[in-house]
Structures are given as C-alpha cells and as structure tokens.
C-alpha positions as a Markdown table, in Angstrom:
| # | Residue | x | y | z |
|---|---|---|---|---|
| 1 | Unk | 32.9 | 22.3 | -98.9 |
| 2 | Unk | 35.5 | 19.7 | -96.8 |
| 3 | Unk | 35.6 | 20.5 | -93.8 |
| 4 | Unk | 37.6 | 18.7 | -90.6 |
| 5 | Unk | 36.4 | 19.0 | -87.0 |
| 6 | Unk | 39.0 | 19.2 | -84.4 |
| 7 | Unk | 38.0 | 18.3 | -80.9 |
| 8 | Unk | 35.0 | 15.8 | -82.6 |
| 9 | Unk | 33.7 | 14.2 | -79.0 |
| 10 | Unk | 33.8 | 17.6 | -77.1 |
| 11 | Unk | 30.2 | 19.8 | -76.5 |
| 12 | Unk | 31.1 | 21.8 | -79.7 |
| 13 | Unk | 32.6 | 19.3 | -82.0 |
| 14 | Unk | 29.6 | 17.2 | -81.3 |
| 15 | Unk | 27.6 | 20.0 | -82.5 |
| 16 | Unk | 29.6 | 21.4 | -85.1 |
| 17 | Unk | 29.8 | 17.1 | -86.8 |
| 18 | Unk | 26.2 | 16.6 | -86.8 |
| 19 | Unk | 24.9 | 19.8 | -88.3 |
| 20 | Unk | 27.7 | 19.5 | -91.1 |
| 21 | Unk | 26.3 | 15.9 | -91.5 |
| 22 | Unk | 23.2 | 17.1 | -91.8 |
| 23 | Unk | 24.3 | 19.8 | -93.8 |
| 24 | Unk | 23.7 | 20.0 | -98.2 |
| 25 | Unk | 26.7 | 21.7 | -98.6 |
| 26 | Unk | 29.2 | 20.9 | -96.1 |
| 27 | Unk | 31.1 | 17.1 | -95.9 |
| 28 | Unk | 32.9 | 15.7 | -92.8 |
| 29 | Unk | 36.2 | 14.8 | -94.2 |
| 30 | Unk | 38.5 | 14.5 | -91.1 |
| 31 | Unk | 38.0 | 14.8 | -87.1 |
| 32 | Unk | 40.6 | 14.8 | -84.5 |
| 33 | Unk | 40.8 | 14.6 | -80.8 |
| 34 | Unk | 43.9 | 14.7 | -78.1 |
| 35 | Unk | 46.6 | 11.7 | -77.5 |
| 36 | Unk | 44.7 | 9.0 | -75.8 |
| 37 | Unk | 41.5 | 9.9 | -75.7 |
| 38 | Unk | 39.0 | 7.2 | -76.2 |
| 39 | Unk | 37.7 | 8.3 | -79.3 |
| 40 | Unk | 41.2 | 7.8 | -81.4 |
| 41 | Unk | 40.8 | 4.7 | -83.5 |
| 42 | Unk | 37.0 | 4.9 | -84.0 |
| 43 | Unk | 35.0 | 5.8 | -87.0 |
| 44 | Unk | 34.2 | 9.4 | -86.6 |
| 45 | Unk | 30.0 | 8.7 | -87.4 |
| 46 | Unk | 30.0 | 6.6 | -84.6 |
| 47 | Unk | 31.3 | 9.1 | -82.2 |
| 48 | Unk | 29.0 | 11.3 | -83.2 |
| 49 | Unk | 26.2 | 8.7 | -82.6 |
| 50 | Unk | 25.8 | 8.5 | -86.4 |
| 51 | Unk | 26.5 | 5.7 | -89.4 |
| 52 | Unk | 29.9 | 5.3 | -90.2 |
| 53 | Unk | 31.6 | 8.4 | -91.7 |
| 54 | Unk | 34.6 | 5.9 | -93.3 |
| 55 | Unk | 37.3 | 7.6 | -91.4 |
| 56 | Unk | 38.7 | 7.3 | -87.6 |
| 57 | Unk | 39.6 | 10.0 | -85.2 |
| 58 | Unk | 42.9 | 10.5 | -85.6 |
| 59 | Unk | 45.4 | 12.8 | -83.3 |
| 60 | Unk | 46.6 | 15.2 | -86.1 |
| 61 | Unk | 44.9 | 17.3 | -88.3 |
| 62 | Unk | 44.7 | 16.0 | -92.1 |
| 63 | Unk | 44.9 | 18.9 | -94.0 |
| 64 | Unk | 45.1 | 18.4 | -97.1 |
| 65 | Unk | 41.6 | 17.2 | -98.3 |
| 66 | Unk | 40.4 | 20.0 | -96.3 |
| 67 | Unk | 39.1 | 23.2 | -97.3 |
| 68 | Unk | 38.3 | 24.6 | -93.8 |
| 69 | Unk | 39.4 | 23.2 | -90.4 |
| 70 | Unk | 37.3 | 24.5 | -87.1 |
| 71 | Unk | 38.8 | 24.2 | -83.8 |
| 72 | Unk | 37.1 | 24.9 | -80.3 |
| 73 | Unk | 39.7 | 23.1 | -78.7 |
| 74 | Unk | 43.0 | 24.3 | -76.1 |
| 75 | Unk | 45.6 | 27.1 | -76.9 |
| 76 | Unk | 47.9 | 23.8 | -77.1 |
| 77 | Unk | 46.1 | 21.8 | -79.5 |
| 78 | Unk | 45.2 | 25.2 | -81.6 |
| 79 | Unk | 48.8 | 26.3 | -82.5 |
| 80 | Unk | 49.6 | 22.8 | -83.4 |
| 81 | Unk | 46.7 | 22.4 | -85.9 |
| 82 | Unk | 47.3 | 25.7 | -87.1 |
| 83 | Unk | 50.9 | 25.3 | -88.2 |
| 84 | Unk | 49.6 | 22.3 | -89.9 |
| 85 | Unk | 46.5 | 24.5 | -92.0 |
| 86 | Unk | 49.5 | 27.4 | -92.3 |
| 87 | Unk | 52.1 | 24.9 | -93.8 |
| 88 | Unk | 49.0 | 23.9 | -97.0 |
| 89 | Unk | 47.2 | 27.0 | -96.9 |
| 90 | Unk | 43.8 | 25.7 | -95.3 |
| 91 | Unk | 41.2 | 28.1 | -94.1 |
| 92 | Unk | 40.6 | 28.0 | -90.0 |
| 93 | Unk | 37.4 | 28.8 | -88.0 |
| 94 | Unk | 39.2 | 29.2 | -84.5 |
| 95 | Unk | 36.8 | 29.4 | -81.4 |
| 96 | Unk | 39.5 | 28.9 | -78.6 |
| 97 | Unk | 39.6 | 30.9 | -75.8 |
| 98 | Unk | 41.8 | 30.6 | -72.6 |
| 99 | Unk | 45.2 | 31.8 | -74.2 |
| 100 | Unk | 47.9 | 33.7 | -72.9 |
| 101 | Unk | 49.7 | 37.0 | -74.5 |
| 102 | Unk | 52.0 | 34.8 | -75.9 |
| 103 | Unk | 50.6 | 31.7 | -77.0 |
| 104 | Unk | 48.1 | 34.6 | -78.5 |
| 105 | Unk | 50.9 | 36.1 | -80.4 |
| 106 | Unk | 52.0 | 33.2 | -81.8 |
| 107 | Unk | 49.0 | 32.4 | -82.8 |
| 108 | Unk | 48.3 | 35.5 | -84.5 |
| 109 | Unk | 52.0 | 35.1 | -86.2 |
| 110 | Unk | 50.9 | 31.3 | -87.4 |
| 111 | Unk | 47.5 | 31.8 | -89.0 |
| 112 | Unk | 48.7 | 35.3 | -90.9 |
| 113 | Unk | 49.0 | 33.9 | -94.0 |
| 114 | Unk | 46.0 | 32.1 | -94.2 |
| 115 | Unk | 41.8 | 33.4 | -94.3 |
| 116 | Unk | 41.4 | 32.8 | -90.1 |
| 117 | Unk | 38.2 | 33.7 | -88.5 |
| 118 | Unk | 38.8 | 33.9 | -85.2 |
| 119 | Unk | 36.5 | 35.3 | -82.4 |
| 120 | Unk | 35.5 | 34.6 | -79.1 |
| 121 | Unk | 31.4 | 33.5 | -79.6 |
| 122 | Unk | 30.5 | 33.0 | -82.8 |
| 123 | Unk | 26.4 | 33.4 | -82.0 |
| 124 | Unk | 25.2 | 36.2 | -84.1 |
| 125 | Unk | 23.0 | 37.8 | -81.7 |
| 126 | Unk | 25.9 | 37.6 | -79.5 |
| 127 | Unk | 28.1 | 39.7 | -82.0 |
| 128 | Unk | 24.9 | 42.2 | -82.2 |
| 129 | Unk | 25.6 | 42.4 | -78.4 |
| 130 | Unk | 29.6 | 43.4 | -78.8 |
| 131 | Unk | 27.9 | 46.6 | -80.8 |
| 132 | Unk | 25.3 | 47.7 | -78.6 |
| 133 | Unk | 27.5 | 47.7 | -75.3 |
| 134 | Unk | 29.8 | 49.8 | -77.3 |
| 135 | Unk | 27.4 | 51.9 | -77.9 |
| 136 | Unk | 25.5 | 51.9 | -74.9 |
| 137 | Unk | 28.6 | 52.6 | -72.9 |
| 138 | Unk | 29.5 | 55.8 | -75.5 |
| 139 | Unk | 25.9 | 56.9 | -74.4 |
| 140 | Unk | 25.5 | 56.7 | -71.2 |
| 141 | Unk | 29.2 | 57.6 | -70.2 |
| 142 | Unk | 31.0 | 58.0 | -66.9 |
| 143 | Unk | 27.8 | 58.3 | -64.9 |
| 144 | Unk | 27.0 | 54.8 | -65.0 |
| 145 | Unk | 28.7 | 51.9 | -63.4 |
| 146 | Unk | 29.8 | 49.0 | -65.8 |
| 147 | Unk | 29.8 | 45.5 | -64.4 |
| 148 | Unk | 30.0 | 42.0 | -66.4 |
| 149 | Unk | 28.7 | 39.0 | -65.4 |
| 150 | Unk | 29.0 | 35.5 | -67.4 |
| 151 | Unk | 28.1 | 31.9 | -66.3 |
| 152 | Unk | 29.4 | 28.5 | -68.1 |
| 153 | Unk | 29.0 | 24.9 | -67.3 |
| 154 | Unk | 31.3 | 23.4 | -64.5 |
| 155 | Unk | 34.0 | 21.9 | -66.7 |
| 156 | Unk | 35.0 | 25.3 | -68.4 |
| 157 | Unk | 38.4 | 25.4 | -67.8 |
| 158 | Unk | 39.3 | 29.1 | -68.0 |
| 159 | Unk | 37.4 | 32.4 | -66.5 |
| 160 | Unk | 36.1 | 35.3 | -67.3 |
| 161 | Unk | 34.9 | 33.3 | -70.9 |
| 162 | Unk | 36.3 | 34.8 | -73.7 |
| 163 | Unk | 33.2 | 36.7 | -74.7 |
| 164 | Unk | 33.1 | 38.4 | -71.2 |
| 165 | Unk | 36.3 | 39.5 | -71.9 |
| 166 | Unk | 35.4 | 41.5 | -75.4 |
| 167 | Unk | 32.2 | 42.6 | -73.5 |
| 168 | Unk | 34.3 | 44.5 | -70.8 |
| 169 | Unk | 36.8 | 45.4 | -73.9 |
| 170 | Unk | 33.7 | 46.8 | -75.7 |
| 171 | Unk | 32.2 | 48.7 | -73.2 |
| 172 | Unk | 35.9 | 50.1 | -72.2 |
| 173 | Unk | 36.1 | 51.1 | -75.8 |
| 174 | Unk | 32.5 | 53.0 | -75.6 |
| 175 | Unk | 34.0 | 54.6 | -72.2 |
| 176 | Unk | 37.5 | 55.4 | -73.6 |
| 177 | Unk | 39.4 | 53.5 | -71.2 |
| 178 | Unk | 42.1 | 50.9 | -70.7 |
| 179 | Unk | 40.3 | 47.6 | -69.8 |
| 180 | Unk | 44.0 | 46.6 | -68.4 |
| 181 | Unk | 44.0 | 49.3 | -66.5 |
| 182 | Unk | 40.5 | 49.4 | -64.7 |
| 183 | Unk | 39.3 | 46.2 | -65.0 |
| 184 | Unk | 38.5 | 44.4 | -61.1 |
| 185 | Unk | 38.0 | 40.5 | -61.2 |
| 186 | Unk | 35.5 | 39.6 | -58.9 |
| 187 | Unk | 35.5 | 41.8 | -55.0 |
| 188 | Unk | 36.6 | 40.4 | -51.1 |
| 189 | Unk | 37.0 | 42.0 | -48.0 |
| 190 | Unk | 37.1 | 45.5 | -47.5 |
| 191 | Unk | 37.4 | 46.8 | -50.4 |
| 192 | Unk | 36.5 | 50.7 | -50.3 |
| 193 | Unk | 34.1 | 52.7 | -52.2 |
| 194 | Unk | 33.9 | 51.7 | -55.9 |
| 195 | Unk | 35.8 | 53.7 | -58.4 |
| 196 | Unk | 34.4 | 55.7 | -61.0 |
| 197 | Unk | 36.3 | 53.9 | -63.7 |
| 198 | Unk | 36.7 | 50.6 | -63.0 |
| 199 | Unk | 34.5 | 48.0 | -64.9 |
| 200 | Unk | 34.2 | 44.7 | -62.5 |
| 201 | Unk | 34.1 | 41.1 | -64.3 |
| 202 | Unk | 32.2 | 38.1 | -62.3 |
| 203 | Unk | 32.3 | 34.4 | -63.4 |
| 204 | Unk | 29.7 | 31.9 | -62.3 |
| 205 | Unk | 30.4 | 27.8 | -63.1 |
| 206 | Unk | 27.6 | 25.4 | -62.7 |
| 207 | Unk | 25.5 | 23.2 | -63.9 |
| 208 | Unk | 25.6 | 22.3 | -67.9 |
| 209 | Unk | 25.2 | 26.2 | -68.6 |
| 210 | Unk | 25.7 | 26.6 | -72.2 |
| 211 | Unk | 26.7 | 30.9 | -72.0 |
| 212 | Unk | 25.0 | 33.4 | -70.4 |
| 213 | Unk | 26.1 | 36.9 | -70.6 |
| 214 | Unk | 25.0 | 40.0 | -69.0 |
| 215 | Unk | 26.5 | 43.8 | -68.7 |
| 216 | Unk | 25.1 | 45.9 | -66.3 |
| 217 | Unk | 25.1 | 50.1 | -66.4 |
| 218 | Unk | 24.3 | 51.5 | -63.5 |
| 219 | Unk | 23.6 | 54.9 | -61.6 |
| 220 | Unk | 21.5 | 56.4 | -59.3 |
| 221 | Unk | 17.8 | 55.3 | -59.4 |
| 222 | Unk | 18.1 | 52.7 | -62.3 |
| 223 | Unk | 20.0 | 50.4 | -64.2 |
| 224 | Unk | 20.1 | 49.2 | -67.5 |
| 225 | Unk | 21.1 | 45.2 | -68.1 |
| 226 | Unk | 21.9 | 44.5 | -71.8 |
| 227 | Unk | 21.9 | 39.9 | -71.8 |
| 228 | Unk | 22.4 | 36.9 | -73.9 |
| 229 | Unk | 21.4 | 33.8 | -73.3 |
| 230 | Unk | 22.1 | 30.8 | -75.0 |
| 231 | Unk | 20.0 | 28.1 | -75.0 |
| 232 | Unk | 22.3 | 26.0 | -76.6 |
| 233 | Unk | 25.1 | 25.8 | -78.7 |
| 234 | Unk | 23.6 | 25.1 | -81.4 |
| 235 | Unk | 23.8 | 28.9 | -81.9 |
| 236 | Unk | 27.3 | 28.7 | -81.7 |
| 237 | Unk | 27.7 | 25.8 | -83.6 |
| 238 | Unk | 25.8 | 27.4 | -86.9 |
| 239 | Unk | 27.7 | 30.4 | -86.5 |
| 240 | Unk | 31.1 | 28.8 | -87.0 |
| 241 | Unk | 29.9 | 27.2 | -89.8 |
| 242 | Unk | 28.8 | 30.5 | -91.2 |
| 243 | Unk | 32.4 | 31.5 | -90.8 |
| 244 | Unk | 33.7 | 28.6 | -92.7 |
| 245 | Unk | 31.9 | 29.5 | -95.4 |
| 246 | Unk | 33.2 | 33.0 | -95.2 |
| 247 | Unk | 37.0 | 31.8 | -95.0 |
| 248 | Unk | 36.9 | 29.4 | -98.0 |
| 249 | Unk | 36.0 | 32.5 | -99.4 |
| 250 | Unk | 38.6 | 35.2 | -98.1 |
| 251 | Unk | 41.6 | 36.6 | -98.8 |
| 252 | Unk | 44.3 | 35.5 | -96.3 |
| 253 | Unk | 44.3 | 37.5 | -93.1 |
| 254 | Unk | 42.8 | 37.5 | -89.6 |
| 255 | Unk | 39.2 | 37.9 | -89.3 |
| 256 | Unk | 36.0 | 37.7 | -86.5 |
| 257 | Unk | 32.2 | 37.5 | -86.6 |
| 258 | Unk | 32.1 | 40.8 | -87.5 |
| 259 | Unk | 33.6 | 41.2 | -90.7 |
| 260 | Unk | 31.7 | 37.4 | -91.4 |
| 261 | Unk | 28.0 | 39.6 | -90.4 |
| 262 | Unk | 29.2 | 42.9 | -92.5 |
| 263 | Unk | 28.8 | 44.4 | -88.8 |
C-alpha cells in the first residue's frame, strides 16, 4: 500500500514515516510540508533521520501514486490536500483538529466522495474510552458532576484538543444534553454555585506532553476518574495506519476509529 505523509518533519509525521518505513506492507511514496519550511528540497529519508527515500519534500500533495494520504497537519493545509485526494479519488486518514464550523463543513463537503477516516485520536484504547464515558455518564446520570481535563505539549496550537472535545460530546450524549449549551471552558472570579448540568472543560500546556486525558464524575462522597495517557505517539501513529489500511479498503464516505475498530 502507497502511502504519502503530509506534515513529514512534524511530531506525527515523524512517527507516522518511520513506522511505514519500517513497515512490510506499507511504502513511503510522497511527503509534504508547508511553503518554506526547511525541509522542502530534501530527500524525505533524510528528514526522517533515515537513508534516502529517492524523493524530496515537496509543498503539494502527489496524488496520484498514492493509495492513501494521512494528514495531521492545519485546517488550511487539510482542505487543500483534500481537494487534491477528492479531485483522483485517493483515500485520506485525516487527524486535524483545530477547525472551525465552517472550514469543518467544507471539509466534510470535500472528502464526501472519497473513503475518509477522520477522527480526533486515533489511539485505540483512546476510542475504548469515547464508549465507556458514554456509558458511564448514561449510568451514573444527573447526580454526578462531569468535568474534562486534557494536557498537550506547549506548541499545541489550539485548546480544548480535539479528543477533549468528543469526551465532553460523549459524556453529554450519555447525559442527554446539548454540549453547546452547557459546556463551561475553564472558571474565574466569582462565579456562583455550579450547575447541575453544565460539564466544565480544562486545558493544561506544558512540557513535551504527548495527550493525557481525564473525565471526572463526581458527587457527594466519591468520584469516579475514567484516564488515558499516552506515552507516546507512537499509539497514535499505529492507529492511523490501521485506518489507512481500512480506507484503501472502503466504500467512499466519512468514517472514524470506530467504524475502523467495529466499535
């Protein structure tokens, strides 16, 4: 399977070109990265701190030797490669997080036509959490409090992460509520007695953090914390590639972790 690696020098496409080097089934057939960064120009196995690969960094995705292209990149740099893998028909594997309801509808719009798995943490123990705070939240109901704390490395450039957001969506779900509507970022000030309903989102940045994920439930004499903690993104890395495998596969259409796990 070809696959092309956008965003090759970042934490993830690091990652993501190594284990597909080191990979039976997988070949590194393309890598890109954005206008002017230093890596344009250079053989894509020596930024990886490989052998030579054969082909350079280039600033636009090559799509047609692909089969699959995986981005973990900016909302910009997303929609651009994915009108190029809608325009041939080429699978994605779409890790981005930090877009807005618009650039998300676009997106959405773009990628319809082609297999897209698209999700917001592609560890697998991750995705087992997304069910069991769901669940957790459907059992323990409106007695317990529901807060979410995540922490990222420092040069994460957009807050709550993506997967804090379907956490607080999940458990919202489990509660049968509006996350829009009850959701409180962070807390200053005076702010009164907490509300029954709202479900409160805290982001920490520091350090090289690679995810670390918590939601709390809370009432009266005890509370249960349901965490992930990723030691590195190696988890995250493998998963994507499980996806790819899954969207050479599929029939065109969105898709995330889930359906790739048969959760």
């Amino acid at each position: 399977m070809r696959v092309v690696v956008c965003g090759i020098a970042g934490r993830m496409g690091q990652r993501l070109g190594n284990l597909i080097l080191d990979s039976d089934d997988l070949e590194l057939v393309g890598a890109t990265e954005r206008p002017e960064h230093e890596a344009l120009g250079r053989d894509a196995g020596e930024v990886l701190g490989r052998g030579a690969c054969g082909f350079t960094v280039t600033d636009t995705v090559a799509t047609a030797q692909a089969d699959v292209v995986i981005a973990f990149t900016s909302p910009e740099s997303t929609l651009v490669d994915a009108t190029a893998c809608a325009a041939t028909g080429t699978s994605m594997v779409v890790g981005t997080t930090g877009f807005t309801p618009e650039q998300l509808a676009q997106f959405h719009s773009t990628v319809a036509a082609i297999p897209c798995v698209f999700a917001p943490n592609f560890s697998t123990a991750m995705n087992v959490l997304f069910r069991l705070v769901e669940e957790a939240a459907r059992i323990l109901g409106d007695d317990y409090d529901v807060e979410v704390v995540e922490a990222h490395h420092r040069l994460k450039v957009d807050a709550p992460s993506g997967s804090a957001l379907r956490l607080a969506e999940r458990a919202a779900a489990g509660l049968e509520r509006n996350l829009s509507e009850v959701v409180v970022h962070g807390r200053q000030g005076v702010t009164g007695e907490r509300t029954r309903q709202e479900i409160g989102m805290h982001a920490l940045r520091l350090g090289d953090v690679a995810g670390d994920h918590s939601v709390y439930y809370g009432a009266p004499g005890e509370y249960l914390e349901l965490r992930h903690h990723a030691t590195s993104r190696d988890a995250f890395a493998t998963g994507a590639l499980r996806a790819a495998r899954f969207a050479v596969e599929a029939q065109p259409g969105l898709y995330d972790m889930g359906d790739v796990l048969g959760l």
